[in-house]
N, C-alpha and C positions, 0 to 999 in steps of 0.2 A: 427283143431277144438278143444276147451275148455271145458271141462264139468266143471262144478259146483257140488260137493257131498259135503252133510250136512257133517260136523266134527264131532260131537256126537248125541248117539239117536235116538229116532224117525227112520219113514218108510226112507231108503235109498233107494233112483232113480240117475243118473247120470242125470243133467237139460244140456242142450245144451248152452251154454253161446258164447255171443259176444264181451264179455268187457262191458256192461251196461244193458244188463239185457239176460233176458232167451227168450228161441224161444218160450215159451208159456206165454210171457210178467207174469209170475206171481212177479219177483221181482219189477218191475213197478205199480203193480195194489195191490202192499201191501201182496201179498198169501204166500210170501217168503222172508226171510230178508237172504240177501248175505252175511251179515256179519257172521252169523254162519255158513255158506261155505266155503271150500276150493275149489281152481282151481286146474284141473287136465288135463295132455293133453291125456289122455285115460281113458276112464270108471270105470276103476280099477275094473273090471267084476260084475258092478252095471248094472240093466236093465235102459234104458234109458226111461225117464219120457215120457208117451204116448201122451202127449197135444206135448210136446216138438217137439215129430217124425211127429206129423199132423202139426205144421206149421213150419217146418222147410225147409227151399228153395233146400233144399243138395236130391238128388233122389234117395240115399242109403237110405231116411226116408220114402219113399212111393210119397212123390210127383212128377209128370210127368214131370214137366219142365226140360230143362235144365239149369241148372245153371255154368257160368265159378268162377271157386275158387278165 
């Protein structure tokens, strides 16, 4: 999994990334420009963005399904 952490400033969260946007579509719907993000393959011990953990398909974020990786 990819996180996305802002590079400078501002509230830091770790966003859930897919390679085109984030699991709480906010880089799609404008609420987040990617460009001032770096990718990370761990958190780097940021809390994970809470929209992100509620629609994220992975069952470590709270959702029931199962999901295959």
């Amino acid at each position: 999994m990819k996180y996305l952490i802002r590079a400078r400033g501002g509230k830091k969260a770790a966003q859930i990334w897919d390679g085109q946007d984030t699991a709480c579509h906010m880089a799609t719907t404008g609420g987040l420009n990617p460009l001032k993000y770096e990718v990370f393959d761990s958190t780097c011990g940021f809390p994970i963005c809470q929209m992100c953990q509620n629609n994220s398909p992975k069952p470590e974020f709270g959702r029931k399904e199962i999901w295959a990786d």
